[in-house]
N, C-alpha and C positions, 0 to 999 in steps of 0.2 A: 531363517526369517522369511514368511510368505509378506505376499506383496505389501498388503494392509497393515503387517506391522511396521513394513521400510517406511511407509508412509509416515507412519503416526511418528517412528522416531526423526524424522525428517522435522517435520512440524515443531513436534518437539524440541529440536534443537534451533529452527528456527525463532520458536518461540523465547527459546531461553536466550539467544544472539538480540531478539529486541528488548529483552528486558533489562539486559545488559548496556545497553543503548541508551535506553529511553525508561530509569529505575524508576519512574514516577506514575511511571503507566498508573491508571486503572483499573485495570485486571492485572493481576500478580502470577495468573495459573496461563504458563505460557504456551497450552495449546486451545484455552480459550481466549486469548491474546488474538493466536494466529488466527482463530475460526473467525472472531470477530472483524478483522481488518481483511481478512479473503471475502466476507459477506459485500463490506461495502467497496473492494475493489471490483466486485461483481456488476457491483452497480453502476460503479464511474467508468467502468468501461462499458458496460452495454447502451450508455450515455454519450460517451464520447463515439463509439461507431453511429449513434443516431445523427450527431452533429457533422457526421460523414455526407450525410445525404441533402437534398437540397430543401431543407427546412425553410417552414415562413418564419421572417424576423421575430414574430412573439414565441414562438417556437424552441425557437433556438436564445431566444433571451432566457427560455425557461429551464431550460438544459442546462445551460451556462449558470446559473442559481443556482440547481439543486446541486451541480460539479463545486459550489462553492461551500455551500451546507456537509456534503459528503468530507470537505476537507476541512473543514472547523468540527467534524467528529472524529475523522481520524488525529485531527492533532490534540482534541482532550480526550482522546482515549490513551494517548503518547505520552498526556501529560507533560504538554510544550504550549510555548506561546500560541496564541489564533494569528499572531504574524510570522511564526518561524517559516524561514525564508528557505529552509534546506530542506524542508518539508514539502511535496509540491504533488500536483497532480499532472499526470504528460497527457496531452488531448490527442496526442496520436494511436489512433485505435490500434496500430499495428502490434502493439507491446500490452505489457502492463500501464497499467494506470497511476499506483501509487509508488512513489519511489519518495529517494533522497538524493541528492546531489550527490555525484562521486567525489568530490573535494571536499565536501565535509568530512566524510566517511575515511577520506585517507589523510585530512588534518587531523584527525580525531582520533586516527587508529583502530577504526570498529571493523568484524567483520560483517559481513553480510549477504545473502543472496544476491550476485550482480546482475546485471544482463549486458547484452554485448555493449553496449556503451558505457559501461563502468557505474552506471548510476546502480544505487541499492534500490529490489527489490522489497516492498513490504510486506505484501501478502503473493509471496510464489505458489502457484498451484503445482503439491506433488501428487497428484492422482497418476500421473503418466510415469 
């Protein structure tokens, strides 16, 4: 298996771990799942290193908006509540952006890409 297929099965299985999660999704075809929530983890994170820097207050009010629009699309793309609360965006640019809560994920029993603080990954980048 060369590299680009590791990849795609990777996705793959990722994808099929959120569907498994979250059966209500929107997309059904779980490596267009994953393309679509790595698009706008892309986004809330190149957002939340902006809020890194020392923004003027309308600025950073604006960031802070779009970070909230980004996660009312990732949660009706999940096909979950606009309030689910285990659903959440981390504004620490040092990580990922979209996660879930580790305590839901292990009340629930789901697996899923973690990172080192137990929280589940939504969109992992496996290009590397």
């Amino acid at each position: 298996m060369n590299k680009r297929e590791k990849m795609y099965s990777e996705i793959t299985k990722h994808g099929q771990n959120l569907l498994t999660i979250f059966p209500a999704a929107t997309e059904n075809d779980p490596v267009k799942l994953a393309k679509k929530l790595f698009s706008l983890e892309s986004k809330a994170h190149r957002l939340t290193e902006k809020l890194c820097d020392c923004l003027p207050e309308a600025t950073a009010t604006a960031a802070n908006a779009e970070l909230e629009k980004i996660g009312g699309k990732v949660r009706q793309i999940l096909g979950i509540a606009a309030d689910a609360p285990h659903v959440f965006i981390n504004h620490d640019p040092r990580g990922y952006a979209l996660k879930i809560k580790d305590s839901w994920l292990r009340d629930n029993n789901h697996a899923l890409y973690r990172d080192w603080g137990g929280y589940g990954i939504l969109a992992p980048d496996f290009k590397n």
